[in-house]
C-alpha positions as CSV (number, residue, x, y, z in Angstrom):
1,X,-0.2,-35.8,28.8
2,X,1.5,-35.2,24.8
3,X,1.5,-31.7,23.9
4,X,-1.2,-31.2,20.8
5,X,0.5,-30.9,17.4
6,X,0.3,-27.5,16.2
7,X,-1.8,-27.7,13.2
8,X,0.6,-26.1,10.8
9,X,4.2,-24.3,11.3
10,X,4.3,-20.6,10.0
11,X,7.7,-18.4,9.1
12,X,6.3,-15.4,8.1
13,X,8.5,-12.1,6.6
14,X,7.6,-9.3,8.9
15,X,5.5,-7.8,6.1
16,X,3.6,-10.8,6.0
17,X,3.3,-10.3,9.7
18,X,2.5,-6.8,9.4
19,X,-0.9,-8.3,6.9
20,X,-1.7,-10.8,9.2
21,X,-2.0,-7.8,12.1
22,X,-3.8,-6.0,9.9
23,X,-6.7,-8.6,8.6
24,X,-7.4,-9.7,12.2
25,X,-8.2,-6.3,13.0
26,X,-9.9,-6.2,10.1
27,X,-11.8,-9.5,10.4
28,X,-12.6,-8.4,14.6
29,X,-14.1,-5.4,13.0
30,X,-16.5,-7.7,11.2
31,X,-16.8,-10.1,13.7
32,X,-17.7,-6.9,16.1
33,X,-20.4,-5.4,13.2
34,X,-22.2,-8.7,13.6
35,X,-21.7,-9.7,9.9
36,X,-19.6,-13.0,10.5
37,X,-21.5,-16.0,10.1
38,X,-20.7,-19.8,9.6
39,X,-21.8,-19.5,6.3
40,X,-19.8,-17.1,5.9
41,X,-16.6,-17.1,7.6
42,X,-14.1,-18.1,4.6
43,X,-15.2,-15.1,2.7
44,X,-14.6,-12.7,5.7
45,X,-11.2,-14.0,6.3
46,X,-9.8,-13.5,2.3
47,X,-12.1,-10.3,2.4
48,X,-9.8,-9.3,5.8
49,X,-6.5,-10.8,4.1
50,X,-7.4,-9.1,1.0
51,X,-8.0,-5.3,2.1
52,X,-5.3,-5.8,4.2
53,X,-2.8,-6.5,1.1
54,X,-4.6,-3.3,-0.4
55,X,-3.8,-0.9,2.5
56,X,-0.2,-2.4,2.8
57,X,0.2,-1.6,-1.4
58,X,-1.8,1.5,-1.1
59,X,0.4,2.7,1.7
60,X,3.9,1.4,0.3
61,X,2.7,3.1,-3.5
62,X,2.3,6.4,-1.2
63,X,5.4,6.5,0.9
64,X,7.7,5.6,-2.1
65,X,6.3,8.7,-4.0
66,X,6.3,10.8,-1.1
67,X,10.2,9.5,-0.7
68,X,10.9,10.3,-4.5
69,X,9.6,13.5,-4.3
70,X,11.8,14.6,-1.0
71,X,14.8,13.3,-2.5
72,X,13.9,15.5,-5.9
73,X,13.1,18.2,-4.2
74,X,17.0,17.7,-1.8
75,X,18.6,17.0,-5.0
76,X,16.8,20.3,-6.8
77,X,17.0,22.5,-4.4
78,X,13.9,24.3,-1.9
79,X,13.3,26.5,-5.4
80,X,13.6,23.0,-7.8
């Protein structure tokens, strides 16, 4: 028996990777909530994808301010 074709190859960046972890647990979430539908499916997946992308920005916008400010406050001094 011929092995099935996978339907399409993926090389994702491991931030990509990181998104893609973060919508399906977004999209279970839904799925476990009860609001997935056929209808409605598409939607749910880019709404998943797409909150995803805003908690990966969100978070990255955080850390790097949290970073500049640290390496202000080493270059300043604890009274800077």
């Amino acid at each position: 028996m011929a092995r099935p074709q996978p339907i399409a190859a993926l090389e994702l960046q491991p931030s990509e990777a990181i998104v893609v972890n973060a919508a399906s647990r977004i999209f279970s979430a839904l799925i476990v909530a009860g609001r997935l539908t056929p209808e409605n499916q598409v939607d749910l997946v880019r709404l998943a994808v797409r909150s995803a992308v805003d908690l990966a920005l969100e978070t990255d916008r955080i850390l790097e301010s949290d970073d500049e400010h640290r390496k202000k406050r080493d270059r300043l001094g604890p009274l800077g």
